[in-house]
C-alpha positions, 0 to 999 in steps of 0.5 A: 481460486483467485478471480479478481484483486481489491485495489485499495487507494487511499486518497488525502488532497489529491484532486489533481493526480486521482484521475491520472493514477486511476487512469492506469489502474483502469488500463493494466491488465492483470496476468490469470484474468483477474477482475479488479476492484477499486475501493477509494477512501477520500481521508476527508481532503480538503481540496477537490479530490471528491469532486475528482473521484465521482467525476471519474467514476460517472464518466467510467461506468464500467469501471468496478470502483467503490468510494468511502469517505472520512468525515474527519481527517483520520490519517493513511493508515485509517483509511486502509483500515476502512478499504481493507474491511470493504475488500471482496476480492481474493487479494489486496493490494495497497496503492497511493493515489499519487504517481510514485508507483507504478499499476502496471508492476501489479503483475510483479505481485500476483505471479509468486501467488498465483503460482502457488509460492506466496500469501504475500508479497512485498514490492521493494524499491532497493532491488532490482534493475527498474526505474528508480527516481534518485531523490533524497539522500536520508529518505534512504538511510531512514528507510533503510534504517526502519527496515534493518530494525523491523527485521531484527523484530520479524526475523525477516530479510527485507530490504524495503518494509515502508515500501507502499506496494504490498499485496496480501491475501484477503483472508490474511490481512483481514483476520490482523488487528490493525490499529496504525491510523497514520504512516506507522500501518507499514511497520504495524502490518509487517510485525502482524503479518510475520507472526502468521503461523507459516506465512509465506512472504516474498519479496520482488523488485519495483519502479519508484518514481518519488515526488518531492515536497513541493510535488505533494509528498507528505511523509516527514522526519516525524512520521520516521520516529513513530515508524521506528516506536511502532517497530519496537511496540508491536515487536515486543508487545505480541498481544498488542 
């Protein structure tokens, strides 16, 4: 029985958005009455992100939230490693600690699991009639590029695999070998989790309110070649 949903933020010089994105994590309330727990991994920021997060937690005690820090810089997808490892919840939801997604759409999630359809579910920024921030014009062919590639190798029919809302449960996602310490965990975890003995994976439609660089956005060109190098590596290589 599912009773409560690990949140697992991961946070990198994000001092002055933290407390907003917690805030709305605080306030949405989960279909089937779940509890939340929300695991923060400060990637060792260099700015007052820590001071943010314990601020936060002291003035929300009633809050179930769980602080982890990197005592080095070890990238996005190491700091998920570590969240996912803490998990005590019955499922796992990924979510960034800036404003691009939306905690209220958790709910969009949960109900193909909890109705008894899914194991996991993908929230796509290609579908659907939600609020889609128009951004980037080669953002979008990159994206679209990775995910046709990542499909080739899973044999799956996404249309958004780098999207940043995945929610798996727990007993799935922490038996991977998960080896991705920056932006190649999204193409990394997809492979893994396709190659799951009859996994059920759905696929619905979510907001995306996109930051430009000057508002914090980090991904860049470099971080697409190695997306596209961890699709091919961990198509080909089952035992890696």
């Amino acid at each position: 029985m599912v009773k409560k949903l690990s949140i697992i933020i991961p946070a990198y010089n994000e001092g002055n958005t933290i407390h907003f994105i917690l805030d709305k994590v605080k306030s949405v309330q989960l279909i089937g009455g779940l509890e939340k727990e929300i695991i923060i991994v400060n990637d060792c920021s260099k700015d007052h992100t820590e001071e943010a997060i314990k601020s936060y937690i002291t003035q929300n005690p009633d809050l179930n939230i769980q602080y982890y820090k990197h005592e080095i810089n070890k990238g996005k997808g190491a700091a998920l490693h570590t969240g996912i490892s803490k998990a005590k919840g019955e499922l796992v939801i990924i979510q960034d600690a800036d404003l691009e997604y939306d905690p209220e759409e958790y709910n969009l999630l949960l109900k193909p699991i909890l109705d008894g359809f899914a194991d996991v579910v993908f929230g796509s920024r290609f579908m659907g009639g939600n609020a889609h921030r128009i951004l980037f014009f080669w953002h979008s062919i990159g994206n679209n590029i990775l995910t046709f590639v990542s499909n080739m190798f899973t044999n799956l029919n996404l249309s958004d695999m780098e999207t940043c809302y995945k929610m798996f449960k727990t007993e799935l996602i922490q038996k991977i070998s998960l080896k991705e310490n920056r932006f190649g965990f999204e193409p990394e975890v997809t492979a893994k989790i396709a190659r799951i003995p009859n996994v059920r994976i759905y696929e619905v439609g979510i907001s995306y309110y996109g930051r430009t660089y000057a508002e914090g956005k980090k991904i860049g060109w470099r971080d697409g070649f190695r997306a596209l190098y961890c699709i091919v590596k961990y198509g080909l290589l089952k035992n890696s």
